[in-house]
C-alpha positions, 0 to 999 in steps of 0.5 A: 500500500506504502509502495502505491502512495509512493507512485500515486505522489510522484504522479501527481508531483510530475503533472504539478511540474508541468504546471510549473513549467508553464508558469515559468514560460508565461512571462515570456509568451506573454512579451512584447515580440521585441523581448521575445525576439531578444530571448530567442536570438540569446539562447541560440547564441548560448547555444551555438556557442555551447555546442563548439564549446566555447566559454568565453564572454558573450557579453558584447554579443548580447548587447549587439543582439539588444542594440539591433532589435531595439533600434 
């Protein structure tokens, strides 16, 4: 019986996770599309840059991405 609750619980705590999760993204979806647009050029940027393993400071690249959405 012990072991069943056990199962039941993680059930529930994965379906409470997925709620969770779209919390966190509703800031973002929720964005005007130039904040959305900086998001998304950001993360593919850290993307790119963690698949060639590459660790150096993207600061200047994060700023060039802001600069050229805003204006």
């Amino acid at each position: 019986m012990e072991k069943q609750s056990k199962v039941s619980s993680n059930l529930e705590n994965t379906e409470n996770n997925f709620d969770d999760i779209e919390d966190v993204q509703a800031p973002i979806s929720t964005a005007p599309e130039e904040v959305r647009k900086i998001i998304e050029m950001v993360w593919q940027l850290e993307k790119n840059r963690l698949d060639r393993k590459s660790f150096g400071h993207i600061s200047d690249d994060i700023l060039t991405i802001i600069k050229g959405v805003v204006q």
